[in-house]
N, C-alpha and C positions, 0 to 999 in steps of 0.2 A: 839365711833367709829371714826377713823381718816381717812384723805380723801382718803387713800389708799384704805380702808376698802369700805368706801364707794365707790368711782369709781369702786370697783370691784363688788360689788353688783348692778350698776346701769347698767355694763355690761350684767350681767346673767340677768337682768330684760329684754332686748333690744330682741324686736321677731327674730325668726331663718330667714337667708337668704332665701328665694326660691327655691327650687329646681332648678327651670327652668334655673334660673339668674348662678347656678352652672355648669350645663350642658353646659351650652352654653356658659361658658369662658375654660370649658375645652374642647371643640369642636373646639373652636377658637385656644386656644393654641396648640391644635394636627393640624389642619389645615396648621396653618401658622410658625410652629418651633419655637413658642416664649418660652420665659421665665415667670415666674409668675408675674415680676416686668413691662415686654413688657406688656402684656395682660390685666392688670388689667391698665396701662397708659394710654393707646394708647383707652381706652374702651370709657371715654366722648368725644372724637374725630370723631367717626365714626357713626352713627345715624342707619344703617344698623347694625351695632355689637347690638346696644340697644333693636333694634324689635326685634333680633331675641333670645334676653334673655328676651323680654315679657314686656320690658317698653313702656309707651304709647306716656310718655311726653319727651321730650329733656333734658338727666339729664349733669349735669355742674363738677359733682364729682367721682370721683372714686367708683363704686361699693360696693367695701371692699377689707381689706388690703389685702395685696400681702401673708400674712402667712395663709389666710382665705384658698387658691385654695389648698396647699399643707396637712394642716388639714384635708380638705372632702378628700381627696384621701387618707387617713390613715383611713379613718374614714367608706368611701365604700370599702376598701382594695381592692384587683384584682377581687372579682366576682362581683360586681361594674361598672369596665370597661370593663369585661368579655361582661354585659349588653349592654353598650354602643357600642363594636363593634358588639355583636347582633341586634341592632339598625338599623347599617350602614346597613347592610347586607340586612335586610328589606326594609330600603329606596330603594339598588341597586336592590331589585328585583322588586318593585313598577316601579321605573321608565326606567329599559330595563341596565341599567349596568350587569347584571348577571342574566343568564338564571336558572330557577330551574331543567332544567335537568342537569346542567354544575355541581351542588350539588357531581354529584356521581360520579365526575373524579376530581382526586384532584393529584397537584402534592405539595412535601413536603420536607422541605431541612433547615440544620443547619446552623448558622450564630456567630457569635463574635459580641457580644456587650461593646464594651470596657469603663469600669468606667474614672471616670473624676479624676483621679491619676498621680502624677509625674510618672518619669519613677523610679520603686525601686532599689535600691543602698544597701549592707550592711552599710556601712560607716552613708549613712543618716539617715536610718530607727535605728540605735543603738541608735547613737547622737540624734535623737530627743525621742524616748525613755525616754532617760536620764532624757533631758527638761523637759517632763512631770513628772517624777516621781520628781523631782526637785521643781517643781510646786507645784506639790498636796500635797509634806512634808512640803512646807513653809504655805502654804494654812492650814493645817491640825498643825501647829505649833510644827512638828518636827525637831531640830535642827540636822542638817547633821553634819558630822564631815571634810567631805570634798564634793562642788558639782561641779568642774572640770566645770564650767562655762564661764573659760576661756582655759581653755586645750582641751577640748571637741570641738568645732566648730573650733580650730587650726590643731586639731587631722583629721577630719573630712575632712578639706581644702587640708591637704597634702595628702590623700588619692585620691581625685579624681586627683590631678595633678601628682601624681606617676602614675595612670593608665590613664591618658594621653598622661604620657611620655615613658608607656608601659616598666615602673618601677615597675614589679608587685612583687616583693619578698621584695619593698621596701612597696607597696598598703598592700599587707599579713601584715606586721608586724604593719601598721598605724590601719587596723580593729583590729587587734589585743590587738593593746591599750586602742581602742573602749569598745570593749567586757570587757577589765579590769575595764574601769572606768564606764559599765551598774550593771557590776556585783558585783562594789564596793557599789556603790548606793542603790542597789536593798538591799544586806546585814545587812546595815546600815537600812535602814528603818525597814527591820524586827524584827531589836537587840531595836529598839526604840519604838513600840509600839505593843500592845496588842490587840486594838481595832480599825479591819481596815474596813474604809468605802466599799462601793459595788463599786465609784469609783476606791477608791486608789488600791481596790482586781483585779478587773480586768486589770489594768494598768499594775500591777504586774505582772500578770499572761501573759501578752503579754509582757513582758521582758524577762520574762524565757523561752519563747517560743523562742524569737530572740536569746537569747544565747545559747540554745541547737538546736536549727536547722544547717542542714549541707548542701551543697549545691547542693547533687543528693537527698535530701528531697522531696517528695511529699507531698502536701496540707502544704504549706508553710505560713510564713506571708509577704505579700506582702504590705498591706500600714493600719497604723495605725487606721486611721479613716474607713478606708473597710476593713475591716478583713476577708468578704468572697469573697475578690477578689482573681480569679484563672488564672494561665498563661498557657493559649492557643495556640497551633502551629495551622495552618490549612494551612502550607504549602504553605503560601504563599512567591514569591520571594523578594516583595518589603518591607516584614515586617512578621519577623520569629515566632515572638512570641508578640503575643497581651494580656494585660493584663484585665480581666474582668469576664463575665460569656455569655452562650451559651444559645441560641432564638432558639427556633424550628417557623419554617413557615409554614403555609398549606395556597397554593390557586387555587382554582377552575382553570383545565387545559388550558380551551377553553381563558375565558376574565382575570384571571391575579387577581383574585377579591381575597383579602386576606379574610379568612375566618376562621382563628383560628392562635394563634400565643402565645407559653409560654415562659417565663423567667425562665430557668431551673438555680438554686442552681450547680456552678462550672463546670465543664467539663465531664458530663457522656457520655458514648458514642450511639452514632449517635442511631442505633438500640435498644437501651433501650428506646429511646425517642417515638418512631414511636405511640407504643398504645397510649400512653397519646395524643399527638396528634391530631388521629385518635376519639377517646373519646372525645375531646373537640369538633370537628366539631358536630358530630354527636348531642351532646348535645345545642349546643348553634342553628343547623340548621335545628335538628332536622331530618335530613336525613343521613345514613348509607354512608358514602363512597363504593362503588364497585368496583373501581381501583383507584390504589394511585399509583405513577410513583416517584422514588427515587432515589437518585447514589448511586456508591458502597460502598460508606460508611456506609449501613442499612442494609447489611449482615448479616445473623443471627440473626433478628427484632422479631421471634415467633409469628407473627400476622397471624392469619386462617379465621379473617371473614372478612375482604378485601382482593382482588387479590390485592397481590403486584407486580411489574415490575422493576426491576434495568436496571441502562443504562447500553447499550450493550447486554442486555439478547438477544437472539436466541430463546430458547424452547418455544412454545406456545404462539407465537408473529401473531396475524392475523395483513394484512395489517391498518383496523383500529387503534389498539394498537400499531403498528408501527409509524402511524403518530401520535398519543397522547404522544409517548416516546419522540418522537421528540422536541415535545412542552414539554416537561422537564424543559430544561435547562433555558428558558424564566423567571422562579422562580429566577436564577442569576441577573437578571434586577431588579424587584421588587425589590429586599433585598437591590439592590445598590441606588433605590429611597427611598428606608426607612432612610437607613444613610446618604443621602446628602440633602433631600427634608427634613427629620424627623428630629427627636434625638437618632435614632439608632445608628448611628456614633460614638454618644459624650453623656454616660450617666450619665447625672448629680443627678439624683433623690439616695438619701443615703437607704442603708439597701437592706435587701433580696426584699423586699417588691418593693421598687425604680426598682429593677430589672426588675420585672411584671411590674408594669405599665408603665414604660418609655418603655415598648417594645410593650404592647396593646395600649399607646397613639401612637406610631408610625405605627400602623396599623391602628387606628381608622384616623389618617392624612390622610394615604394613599389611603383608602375607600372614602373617600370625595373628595380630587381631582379628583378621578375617577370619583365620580358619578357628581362632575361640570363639567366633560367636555364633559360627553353625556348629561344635560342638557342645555346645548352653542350649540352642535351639533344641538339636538330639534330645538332648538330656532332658529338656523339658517336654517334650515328645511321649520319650521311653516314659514319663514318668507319669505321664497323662493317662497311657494306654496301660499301666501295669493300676491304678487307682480304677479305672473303667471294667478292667478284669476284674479286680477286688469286690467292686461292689456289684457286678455279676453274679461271681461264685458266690457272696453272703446272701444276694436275692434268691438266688437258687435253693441255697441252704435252708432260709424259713420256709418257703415255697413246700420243699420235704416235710420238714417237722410239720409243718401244718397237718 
């Protein structure tokens, strides 16, 4: 056995980390917006981060390595953290963050989670295309007969600065050349071997993809390494089209309290989402919604066993219902502390999978600031009323000796 063999054996021998020690760096990383490399550093620094993963003693070393946090999270997959914001929800009703009657008024609204991708380019995404297939034929010991190594990133360069110079008939003909030399490539590799790996197959199969898409295409390919990134309009003025996939929100009307939140697979729309939605409270709260307050984007939703309410409705609006519609729009807030407090903003976590939990860790953040700053409030409270006692009993006190 050589010491590879061995070290890897004395690996699998080593006991499984804690659970507790796992929860509580991913509590920490949703809390405070970190990275796996922040959280797992920053961890022998702070002696409060250590009690509260369940160590007794002062430790001096890193927990476990930074690939250790991203493993368990593939490994509890979304109903995992599905738990975890279960969790929260229970702390917030322990300690007065969210009321159990607030359970049955829920407002609910879609968002853009945008993947951590360049902005996509024809020109770029061909040319690096190439790259790779380039790659995996020298890797894979197929001799090309030409691999445009230097033509290709030349090709590439004069394309972005013809559509610069809003030279675009000269931009047309530089993709153009593009596509010639993916599609030379791609040929070549099929006329030279017989036996294609599951990499080299798939590689493939997103070149041919890039060479037959056209550009009023739906379900497009937008970046090589995210293949199920989709581009999203939501009309906004300052940024027309966001590249990624779509967050459904639900949070309780009254206090704001996120209470279910999925990573929906590309851009379905808004009303196809609502049941799933609606099913996940109920499951993880255990309580039925009774009105859920939505905009007009959830038109034609087919949900019968919640009242629904769109903004603006009129018909069958009592003054209560009037002021819960009201409180609608406050969901706009939340979403906007998930993407600048969270990593809803900016989602770095890769695959379908990444998509769920970098959007349940951003809820499970956002659950915990909340429920810190009514336990601060408490505390400045208790601490108000135990001063007000103090300086009773001392007025009492002279009051005697007098």
């Amino acid at each position: 056995m050589n010491s590879l063999q061995l070290s890897t054996q004395q690996k699998a021998d080593l006991p499984a980390i804690a659970t507790r020690m796992m929860v509580g760096l991913t509590l920490l990383q949703s809390l405070y917006s970190l990275s796996e490399d922040d959280v797992v550093n920053r961890w022998p620094e702070n002696p409060y981060w250590q009690y509260l993963c369940g160590e007794t003693f002062f430790q001096h070393q890193p927990p476990i390595a930074r690939s250790g946090l991203s493993k368990w999270r593939k490994r509890i997959s979304s109903q995992g953290m599905e738990a975890l914001l279960q969790q929260t929800l229970t702390v917030g009703l322990a300690v007065g963050a969210v009321k159990s009657r607030s359970l049955k008024r829920v407002s609910v609204d879609t968002t853009v989670q945008p993947k951590a991708i360049t902005y996509p380019t024809d020109s770029k995404l061909l040319n690096r295309s190439r790259e790779h297939l380039v790659g995996l034929a020298k890797k894979e010991g197929i001799r090309l007969r030409q691999s445009y190594q230097r033509k290709g990133p030349q090709t590439a360069l004069k394309a972005g600065r013809y559509a610069h110079a809003k030279q675009f008939k000269r931009m047309r003909k530089s993709i153009k050349t593009l596509k010639t030399y993916l599609g030379r490539v791609v040929r070549d590799i099929e006329r030279k071997t017989d036996i294609v790996t599951p990499e080299l197959k798939d590689t493939l199969t997103q070149a041919k993809r890039l060479l037959k898409q056209q550009r009023n295409d739906s379900h497009k390919l937008y970046s090589l390494h995210e293949p199920y990134v989709s581009c999203i309009s939501k009309g906004k003025a300052h940024k027309k089209y966001e590249f990624g996939n779509k967050v459904s929100v639900c949070v309780t009307n009254k206090e704001n309290f996120i209470i279910g939140t999925q990573g929906l697979e590309g851009n379905p729309y808004d009303g196809h989402t609502l049941k799933g939605a609606l099913d996940q409270v109920a499951e993880l709260s255990g309580v039925r919604p009774e009105r859920c307050y939505v905009d007009r984007g959830y038109r034609g939703h087919g949900v019968t066993d919640t009242a629904i309410f769109l903004s603006g409705q009129r018909r069958n609006v009592t003054p209560t219902i009037k002021k819960e519609l009201k409180r609608r729009s406050a969901i706009e807030a939340v979403i906007g502390h998930e993407k600048t407090e969270g990593r809803l903003g900016w989602n770095q976590l890769r695959g379908l999978l990444g998509d769920k939990v970098n959007a349940l860790m951003a809820a499970i953040g956002y659950n915990l600031r909340l429920i810190l700053k009514v336990l601060s409030f408490l505390r400045q409270i208790i601490k108000e009323l135990f001063a007000d006692l103090t300086d009773s009993n001392h007025q009492t006190d002279n009051s005697i000796l007098a």
